[in-house]
N, C-alpha and C positions, 0 to 999 in steps of 0.2 A: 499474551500481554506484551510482552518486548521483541525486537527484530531480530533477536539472539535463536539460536537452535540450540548452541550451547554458551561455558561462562567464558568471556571474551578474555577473562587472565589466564586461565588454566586448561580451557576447553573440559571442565567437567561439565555434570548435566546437573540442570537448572530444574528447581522446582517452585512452584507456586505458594508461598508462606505469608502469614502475618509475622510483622517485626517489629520492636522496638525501636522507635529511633527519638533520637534526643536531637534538638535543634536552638542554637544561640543567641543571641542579638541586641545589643544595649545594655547588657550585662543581665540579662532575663534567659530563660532557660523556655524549654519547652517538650514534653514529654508526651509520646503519641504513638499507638499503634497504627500500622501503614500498611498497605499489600506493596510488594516485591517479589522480584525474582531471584533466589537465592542458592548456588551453588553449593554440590554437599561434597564436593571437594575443599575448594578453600574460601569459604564461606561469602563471597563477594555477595554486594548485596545491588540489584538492578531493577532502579523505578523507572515505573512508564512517565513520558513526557508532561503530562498535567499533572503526578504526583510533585513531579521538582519544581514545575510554578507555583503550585499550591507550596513549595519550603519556601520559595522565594518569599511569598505574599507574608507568610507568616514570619519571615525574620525581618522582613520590613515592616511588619504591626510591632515587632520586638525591640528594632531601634528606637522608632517615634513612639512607642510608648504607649501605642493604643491596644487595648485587651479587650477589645469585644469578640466573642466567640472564643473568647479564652477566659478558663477558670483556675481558682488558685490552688494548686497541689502539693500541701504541705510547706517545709522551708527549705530551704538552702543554707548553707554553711562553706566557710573556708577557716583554716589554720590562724591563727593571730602571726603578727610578723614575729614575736619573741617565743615561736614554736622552740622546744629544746634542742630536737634534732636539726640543723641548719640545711640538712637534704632537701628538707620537704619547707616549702616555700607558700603563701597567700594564693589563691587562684586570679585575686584581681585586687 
């Protein structure tokens, strides 16, 4: 799948996995399993070239606001700004 023999951070060896990946845009979310190439040293994770156009495409459906081929999965949440602990802050 990728031009790697090994992982290009660490030089461990790379194996073929399904992942999780979460993706942004417009303040929308997007939650997907993917194939990747994934080191079992330090976990790097490496898509082939038409998986990252396919993020592109989808985080540009995610700005403009357009959801087709996209379903709704569950909600989302963030902290109120008068959280107790002042650490931990609104995500947006």
């Amino acid at each position: 799948m990728m031009p790697f023999a090994k992982c290009p951070v660490c030089g461990g060896e790379l194996h073929d996995k399904q992942v999780e990946k979460t993706l942004r845009g417009g303040g929308h979310t997007v939650t997907m399993k993917v194939a990747a190439e994934v080191c079992l040293h330090c976990g790097e994770r490496l898509y082939s070239e038409d998986v990252v156009r396919a993020f592109e495409e989808i985080r540009g459906q995610l700005q403009k606001q357009e959801f087709s081929h996209l379903r709704t999965l569950g909600q989302s949440f963030t902290v109120e700004r008068d959280w107790p602990n002042k650490a931990i802050q609104p995500a947006a």
